[in-house]
C-alpha positions in Angstrom: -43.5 25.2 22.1 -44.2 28.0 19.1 -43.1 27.3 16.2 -41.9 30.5 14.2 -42.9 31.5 10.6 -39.8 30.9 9.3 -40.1 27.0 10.1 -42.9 27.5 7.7 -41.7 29.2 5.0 -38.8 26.6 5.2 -41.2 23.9 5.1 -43.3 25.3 1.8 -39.2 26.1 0.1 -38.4 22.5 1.5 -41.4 20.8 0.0 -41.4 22.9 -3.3 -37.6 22.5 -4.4 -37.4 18.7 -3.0 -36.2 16.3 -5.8 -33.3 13.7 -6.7 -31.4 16.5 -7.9 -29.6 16.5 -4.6 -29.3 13.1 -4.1 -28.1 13.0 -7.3 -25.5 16.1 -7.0 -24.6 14.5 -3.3 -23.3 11.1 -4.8 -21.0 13.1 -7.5 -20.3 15.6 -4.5 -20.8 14.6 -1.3 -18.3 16.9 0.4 -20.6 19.6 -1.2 -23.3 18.6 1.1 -22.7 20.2 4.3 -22.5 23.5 2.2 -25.1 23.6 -0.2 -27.9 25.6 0.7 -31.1 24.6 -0.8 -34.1 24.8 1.3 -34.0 21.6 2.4 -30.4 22.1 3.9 -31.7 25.5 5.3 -34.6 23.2 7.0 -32.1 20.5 8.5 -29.6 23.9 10.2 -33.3 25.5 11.2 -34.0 22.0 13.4 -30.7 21.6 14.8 -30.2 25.1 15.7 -33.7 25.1 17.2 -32.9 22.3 19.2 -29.9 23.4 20.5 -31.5 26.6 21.5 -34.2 24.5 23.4 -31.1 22.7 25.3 -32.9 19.5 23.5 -31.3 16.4 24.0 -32.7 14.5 21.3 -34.7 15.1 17.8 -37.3 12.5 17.1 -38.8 12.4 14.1 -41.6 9.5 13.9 -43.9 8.6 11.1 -47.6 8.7 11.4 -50.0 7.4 9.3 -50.6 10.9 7.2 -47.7 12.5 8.2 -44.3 12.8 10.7 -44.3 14.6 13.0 -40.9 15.9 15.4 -40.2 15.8 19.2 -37.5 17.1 21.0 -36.3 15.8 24.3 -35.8 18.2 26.7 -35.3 18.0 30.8 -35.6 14.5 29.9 -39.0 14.6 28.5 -40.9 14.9 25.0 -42.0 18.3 24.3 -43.7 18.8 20.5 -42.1 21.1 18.1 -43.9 20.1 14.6 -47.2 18.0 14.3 -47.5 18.1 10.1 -44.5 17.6 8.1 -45.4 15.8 4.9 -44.8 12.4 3.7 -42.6 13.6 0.3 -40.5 15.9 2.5 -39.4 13.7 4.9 -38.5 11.0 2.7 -36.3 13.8 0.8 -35.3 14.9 4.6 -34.7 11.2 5.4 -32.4 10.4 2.6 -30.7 13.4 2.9 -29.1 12.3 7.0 -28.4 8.6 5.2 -26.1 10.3 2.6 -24.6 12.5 5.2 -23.8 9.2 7.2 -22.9 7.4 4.9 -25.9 4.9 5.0 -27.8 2.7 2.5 -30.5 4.7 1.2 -32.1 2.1 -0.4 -32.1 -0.1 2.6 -35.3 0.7 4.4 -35.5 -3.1 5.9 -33.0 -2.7 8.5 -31.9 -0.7 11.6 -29.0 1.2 10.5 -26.8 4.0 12.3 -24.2 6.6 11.8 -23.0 10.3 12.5 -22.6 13.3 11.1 -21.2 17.0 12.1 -22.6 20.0 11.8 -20.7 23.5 11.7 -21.9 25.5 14.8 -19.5 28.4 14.2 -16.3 28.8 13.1 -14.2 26.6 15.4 -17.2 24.6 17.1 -18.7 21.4 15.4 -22.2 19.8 16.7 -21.8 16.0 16.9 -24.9 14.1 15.7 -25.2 10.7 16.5 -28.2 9.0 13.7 -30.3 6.0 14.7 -33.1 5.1 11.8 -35.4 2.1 12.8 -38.4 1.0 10.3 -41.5 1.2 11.8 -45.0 -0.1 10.4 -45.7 3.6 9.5 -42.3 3.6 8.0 -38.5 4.9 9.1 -38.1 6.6 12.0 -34.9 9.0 13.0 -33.5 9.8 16.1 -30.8 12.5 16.2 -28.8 12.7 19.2 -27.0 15.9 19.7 -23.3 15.6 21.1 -20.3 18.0 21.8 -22.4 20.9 22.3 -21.5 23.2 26.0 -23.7 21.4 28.2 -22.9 18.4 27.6 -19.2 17.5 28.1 -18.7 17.9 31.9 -15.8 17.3 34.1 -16.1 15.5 37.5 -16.6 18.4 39.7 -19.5 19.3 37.5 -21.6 15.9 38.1 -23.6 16.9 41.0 -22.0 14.3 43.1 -22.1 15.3 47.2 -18.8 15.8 48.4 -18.7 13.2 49.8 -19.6 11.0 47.1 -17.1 13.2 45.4 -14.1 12.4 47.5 -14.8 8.8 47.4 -14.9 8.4 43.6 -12.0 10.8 42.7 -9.7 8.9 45.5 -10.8 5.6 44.1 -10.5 7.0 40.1 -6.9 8.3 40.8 -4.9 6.2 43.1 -4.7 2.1 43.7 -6.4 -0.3 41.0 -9.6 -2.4 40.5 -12.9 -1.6 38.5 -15.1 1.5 38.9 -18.8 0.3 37.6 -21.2 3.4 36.6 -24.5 1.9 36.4 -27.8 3.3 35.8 -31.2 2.8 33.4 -31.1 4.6 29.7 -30.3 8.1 29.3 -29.1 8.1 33.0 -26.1 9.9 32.7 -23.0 7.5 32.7 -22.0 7.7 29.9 -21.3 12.0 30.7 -19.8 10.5 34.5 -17.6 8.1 32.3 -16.0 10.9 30.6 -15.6 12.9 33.4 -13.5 10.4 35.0 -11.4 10.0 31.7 -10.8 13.7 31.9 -9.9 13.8 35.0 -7.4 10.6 34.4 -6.4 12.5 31.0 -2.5 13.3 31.8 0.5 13.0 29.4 1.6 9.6 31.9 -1.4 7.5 31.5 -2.0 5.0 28.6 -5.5 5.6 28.5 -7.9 3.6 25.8 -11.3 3.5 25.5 -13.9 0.7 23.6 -17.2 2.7 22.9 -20.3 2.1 20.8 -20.2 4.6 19.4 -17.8 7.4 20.3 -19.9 10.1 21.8 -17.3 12.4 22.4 -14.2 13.0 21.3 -11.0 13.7 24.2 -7.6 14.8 22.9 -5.0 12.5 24.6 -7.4 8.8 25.2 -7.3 6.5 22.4 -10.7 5.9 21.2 -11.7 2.8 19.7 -15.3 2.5 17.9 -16.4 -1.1 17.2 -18.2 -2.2 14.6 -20.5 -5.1 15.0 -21.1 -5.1 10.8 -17.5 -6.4 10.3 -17.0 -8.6 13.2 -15.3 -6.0 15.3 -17.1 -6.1 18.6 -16.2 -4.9 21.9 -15.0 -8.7 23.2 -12.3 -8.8 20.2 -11.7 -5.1 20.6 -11.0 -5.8 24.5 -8.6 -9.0 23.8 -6.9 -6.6 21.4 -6.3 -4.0 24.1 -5.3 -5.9 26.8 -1.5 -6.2 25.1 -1.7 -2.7 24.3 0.0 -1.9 27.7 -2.8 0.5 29.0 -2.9 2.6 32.2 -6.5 2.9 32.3 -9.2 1.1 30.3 -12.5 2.3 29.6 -15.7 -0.1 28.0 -18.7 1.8 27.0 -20.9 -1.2 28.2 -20.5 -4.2 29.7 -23.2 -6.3 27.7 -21.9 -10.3 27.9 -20.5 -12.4 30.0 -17.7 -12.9 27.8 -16.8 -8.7 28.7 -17.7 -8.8 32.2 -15.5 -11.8 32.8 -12.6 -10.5 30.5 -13.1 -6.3 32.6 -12.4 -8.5 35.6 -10.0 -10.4 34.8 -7.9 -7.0 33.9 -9.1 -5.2 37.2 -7.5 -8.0 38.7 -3.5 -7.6 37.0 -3.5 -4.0 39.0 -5.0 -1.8 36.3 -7.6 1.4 36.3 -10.9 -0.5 34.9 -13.9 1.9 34.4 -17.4 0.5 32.5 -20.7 1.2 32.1 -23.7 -1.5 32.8 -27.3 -1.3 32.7 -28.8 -1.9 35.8 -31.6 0.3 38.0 -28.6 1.4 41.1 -25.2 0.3 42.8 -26.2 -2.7 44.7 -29.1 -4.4 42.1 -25.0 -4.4 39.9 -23.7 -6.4 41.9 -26.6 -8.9 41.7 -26.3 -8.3 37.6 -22.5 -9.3 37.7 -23.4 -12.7 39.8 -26.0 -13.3 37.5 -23.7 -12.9 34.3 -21.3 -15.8 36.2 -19.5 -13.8 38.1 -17.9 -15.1 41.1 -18.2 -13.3 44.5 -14.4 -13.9 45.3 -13.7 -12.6 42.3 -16.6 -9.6 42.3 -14.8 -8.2 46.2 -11.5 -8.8 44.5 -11.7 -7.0 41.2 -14.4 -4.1 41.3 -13.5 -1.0 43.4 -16.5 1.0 43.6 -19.5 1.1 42.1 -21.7 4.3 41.2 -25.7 4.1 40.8 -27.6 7.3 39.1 -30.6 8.8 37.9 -31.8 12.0 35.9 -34.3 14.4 36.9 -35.2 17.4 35.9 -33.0 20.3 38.0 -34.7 23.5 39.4 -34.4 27.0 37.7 -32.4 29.2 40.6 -33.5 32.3 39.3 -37.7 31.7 39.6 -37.9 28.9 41.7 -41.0 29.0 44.6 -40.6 28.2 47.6 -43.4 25.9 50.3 -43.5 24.1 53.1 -45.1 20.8 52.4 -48.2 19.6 54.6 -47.7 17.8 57.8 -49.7 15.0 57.2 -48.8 15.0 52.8 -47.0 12.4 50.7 -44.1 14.9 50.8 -43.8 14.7 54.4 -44.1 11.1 54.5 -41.7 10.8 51.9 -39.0 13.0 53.4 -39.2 10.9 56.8 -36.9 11.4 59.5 -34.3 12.9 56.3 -35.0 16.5 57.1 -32.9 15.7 60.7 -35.1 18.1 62.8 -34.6 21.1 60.0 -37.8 22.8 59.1 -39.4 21.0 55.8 -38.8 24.2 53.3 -39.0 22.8 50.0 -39.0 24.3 46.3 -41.3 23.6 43.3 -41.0 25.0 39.8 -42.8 28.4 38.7 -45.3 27.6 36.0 -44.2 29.9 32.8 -40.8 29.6 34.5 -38.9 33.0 33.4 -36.5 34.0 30.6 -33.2 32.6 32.3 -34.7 28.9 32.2 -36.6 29.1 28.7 -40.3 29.5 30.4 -40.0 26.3 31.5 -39.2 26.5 35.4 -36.3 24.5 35.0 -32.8 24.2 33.7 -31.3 21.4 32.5 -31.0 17.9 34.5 -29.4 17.1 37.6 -28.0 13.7 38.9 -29.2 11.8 42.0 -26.2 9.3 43.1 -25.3 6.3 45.0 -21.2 5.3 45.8 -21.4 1.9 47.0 -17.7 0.9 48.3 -16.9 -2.8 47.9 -14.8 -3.0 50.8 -15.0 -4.1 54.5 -18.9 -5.2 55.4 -19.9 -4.9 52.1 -17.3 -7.4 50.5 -18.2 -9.7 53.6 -21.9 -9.6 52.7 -21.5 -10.3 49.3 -19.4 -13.3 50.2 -21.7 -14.5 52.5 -24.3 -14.5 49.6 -26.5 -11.6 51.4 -29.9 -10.5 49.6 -30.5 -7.7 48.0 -32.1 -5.3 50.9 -29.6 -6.9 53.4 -26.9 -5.9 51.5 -28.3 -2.2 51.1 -28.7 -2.2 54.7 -25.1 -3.2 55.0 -23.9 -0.5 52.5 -25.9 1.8 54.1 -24.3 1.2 57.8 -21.1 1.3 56.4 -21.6 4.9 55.2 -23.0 4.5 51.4 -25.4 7.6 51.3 -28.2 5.7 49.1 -29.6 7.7 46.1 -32.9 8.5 47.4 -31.3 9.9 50.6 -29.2 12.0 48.3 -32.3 13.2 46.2 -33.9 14.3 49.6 -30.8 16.2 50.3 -30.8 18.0 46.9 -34.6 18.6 47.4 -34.1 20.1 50.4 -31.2 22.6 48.8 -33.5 23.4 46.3 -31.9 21.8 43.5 -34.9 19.8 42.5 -38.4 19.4 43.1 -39.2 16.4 45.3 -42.4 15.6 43.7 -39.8 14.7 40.8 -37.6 13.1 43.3 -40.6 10.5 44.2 -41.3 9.8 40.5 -38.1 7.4 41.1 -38.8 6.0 44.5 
């Protein structure tokens, strides 16, 4: 990634002009702070405008021994955008975000966390969401970049098949029981949650939400933020809600056994449950809930549906190549039987992409998915204490389209690139 002069010039003004004069002018002023411009402000807007324009997920900014240098996440993966910032300006740069959060800047022991937003345009704020973590080498800060256009999808935009599609909205709008989204880190469920609270989002519904934090903000759910500092955590937030006479209730993450237990238990009094989980796809969750104490009656009884995901990085349409893999390749082998007699045309990225996709060949991320239905064989096999491939096999007889099968389907559409595809698998 080239880095213009002007991140330069900033830098040498940054570096120059640093001093406690702003910290100082921040604590008598601190609503002054998002408009000041000294060069160190002019720095911060460069970065997160930068990033943004990059489609970056993430800023990192890690401390080396000499120096820091930046990252920015992008398709899911760590591209460089500044190698030596020094040591003085970052710790200027650094106390700067923990003002703007409202942080301890003398603490420099502890994890701490907090948001700010920035002013886009007029009208339009940037949400950024702060994480700063000592390290040996000293504090590092990870910005995360919410509310900006491609983030905030509704359902129909979550590259779900439509089958997959029909399945979850009929399950999200009518009846009762828990819809699980489940996935690793940075897999996409918390953007899937949100699209099912939009789509939920109508003047009848009662519709509250327990989050850690609140990534983004929907006019019309009630939004609650815990706070783990002050003994609010998402197990007293949860008894609390459960006599505020809800339609639908959202957790951001089911993390104890004390939540899981409590999400069920409300599944099962006829409410809309929806919750995140950690776990690597749709059936290894319901392995996770029987391991947190969970019984299987209960398990059939209360959870709905369950929805397994991944990330990977999605195809540029406009300078996309297409191949035909060899016969005898890993590609081949890979796709299998999948292909169902169709010729094996497949699509790989163009290296310098073009200007559509940023030079990179590809454009944004795309979703691979899994809807497992707990229902009919499935709730049968669960009960009869079925293994983990058994019950796959079972999910997958019973119509679930499994996540790799739907990769190989996107692949084949030229939506992604399969070597990508068997990064997963």
């Amino acid at each position: 990634m080239e880095i213009k002069e002007e991140y330069f010039h900033l830098l040498r003004r940054a570096e120059q002009n640093t001093s406690n004069g702003l910290i100082e002018m921040v604590r008598e002023q601190p609503a002054r702070l998002q408009d000041e411009r000294t060069p160190l402000a002019e720095l911060m807007e460069f970065i997160l405008r930068t990033a943004l324009q990059e489609r970056a997920s993430d800023i990192h900014f890690e401390p080396l021994e000499q120096e820091v240098r930046i990252r920015l996440r992008i398709n899911g993966q760590m591209k460089p955008f500044f190698q030596n910032m020094p040591w003085q300006l970052y710790g200027n740069l650094l106390s700067r975000l923990k003002i703007i959060c409202g942080l301890d800047i003398a603490e420099r022991r502890l994890p701490q966390d907090g948001r700010f937003s920035f002013s886009l345009q007029k009208g339009k704020n940037l949400d950024v969401r702060v994480s700063i973590v000592p390290m040996i080498n000293g504090e590092k800060i990870v910005l995360r970049l919410l509310n900006n256009q491609d983030s905030f999808k509704s359902l129909e935009q979550l590259d779900f098949s439509s089958v997959n599609y029909e399945l979850l909205r009929q399950k999200c709008s009518s009846g009762s029981g828990a819809v699980l989204l489940s996935g690793p880190v940075n897999s996409g469920k918390t953007t899937a949650l949100y699209g099912i609270l939009s789509l939920l989002n109508r003047e009848g519904n009662n519709i509250i939400s327990i989050e850690d934090p609140v990534e983004y903000r929907i006019e019309g759910v009630n939004q609650i933020q815990v706070n783990e500092k002050i003994g609010y955590t998402f197990e007293m937030a949860l008894r609390a809600v459960l006599r505020q006479d809800f339609d639908c209730l959202a957790v951001g993450e089911l993390r104890s056994m004390e939540t899981a237990d409590m999400l069920i238990t409300s599944a099962l009094t006829g409410r809309r449950v929806f919750a995140t989980i950690h776990t690597p796809g749709a059936v290894k969750t319901v392995f996770r809930l029987l391991d947190m104490g969970i019984k299987p009656y209960l398990l059939v009884s209360a959870v709905s549906l369950i929805v397994g995901q991944r990330l990977v990085k999605r195809l540029c349409p406009y300078c996309r190549v297409v191949y035909s893999p060899e016969a005898a390749g890993a590609e081949s082998s890979f796709l299998g039987e999948q292909a169902g007699g169709r010729s094996a045309v497949l699509y790989r990225h163009r290296k310098g992409g073009c200007a559509m996709c940023g030079y990179t060949g590809y454009g944004g991320r795309i979703a691979v998915q899994e809807v497992l239905s707990m229902d009919g064989g499935v709730a049968e096999a669960v009960m009869g204490g079925a293994k983990a491939d058994d019950l796959e096999a079972v999910a997958m007889k019973c119509g679930m389209i499994a996540m790799r099968q739907d990769g190989i389907e996107k692949a084949l559409a030229g939506e992604l690139e399969l070597a990508e595809l068997m990064r997963l698998f």
